[in-house]
C-alpha atoms as one frame of an Amber mdcrd trajectory, in Angstrom:
protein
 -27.762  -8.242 -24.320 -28.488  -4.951 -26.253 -29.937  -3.492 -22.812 -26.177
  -3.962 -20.914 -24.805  -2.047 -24.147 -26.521   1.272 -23.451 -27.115   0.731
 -19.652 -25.516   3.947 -17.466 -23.026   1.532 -15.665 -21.421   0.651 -18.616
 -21.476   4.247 -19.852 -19.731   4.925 -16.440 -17.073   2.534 -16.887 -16.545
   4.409 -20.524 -16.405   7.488 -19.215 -13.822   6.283 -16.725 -11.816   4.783
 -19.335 -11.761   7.535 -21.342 -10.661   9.769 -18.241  -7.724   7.812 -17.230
  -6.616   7.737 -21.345  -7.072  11.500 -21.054  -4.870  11.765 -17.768  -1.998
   9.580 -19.310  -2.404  11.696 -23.067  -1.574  14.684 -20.942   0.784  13.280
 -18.992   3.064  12.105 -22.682   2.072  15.639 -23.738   3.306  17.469 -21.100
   6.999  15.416 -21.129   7.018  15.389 -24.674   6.118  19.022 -26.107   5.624
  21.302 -23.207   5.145  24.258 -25.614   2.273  22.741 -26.678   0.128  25.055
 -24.714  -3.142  24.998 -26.430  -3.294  21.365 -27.071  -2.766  20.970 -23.356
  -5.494  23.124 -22.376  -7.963  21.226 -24.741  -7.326  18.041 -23.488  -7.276
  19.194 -19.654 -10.748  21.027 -20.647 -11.934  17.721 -22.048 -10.885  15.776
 -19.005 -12.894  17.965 -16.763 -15.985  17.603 -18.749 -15.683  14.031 -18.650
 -15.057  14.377 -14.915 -18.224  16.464 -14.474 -19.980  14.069 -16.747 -18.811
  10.760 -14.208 -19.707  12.775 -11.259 -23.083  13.427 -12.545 -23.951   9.809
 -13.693 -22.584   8.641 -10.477 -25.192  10.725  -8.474 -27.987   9.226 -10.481
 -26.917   5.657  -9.965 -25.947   5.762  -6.423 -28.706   9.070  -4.872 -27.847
  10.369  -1.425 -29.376   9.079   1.072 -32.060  11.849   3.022 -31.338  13.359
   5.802
């Protein structure tokens, strides 16, 4: 049981949770206080990391296939 806690798919799914919360906090943020400028870029900043982050994991779980 411990061993699905820590395994990379569920960090994956976290990671793609967190995203999508990201994408909808920026979304309120952006309605709701436009001038908000440096909170926005923070959170956008954030979202890309986690982006890069997902993209990387994904690569390790699922490897290209050689040419």
């Amino acid at each position: 049981m411990d061993e699905n806690l820590h395994s990379p798919q569920r960090r994956l799914i976290e990671l793609r949770i967190e995203h999508a919360d990201l994408d909808e906090l920026i979304d309120r943020n952006m309605l709701d206080r436009p001038a908000d400028e440096i909170t926005l870029r923070r959170l956008k900043k954030r979202r890309l990391a986690l982006r890069d982050q997902i993209a990387r994991l994904e690569c390790e779980l699922d490897p290209p296939e050689p040419a």
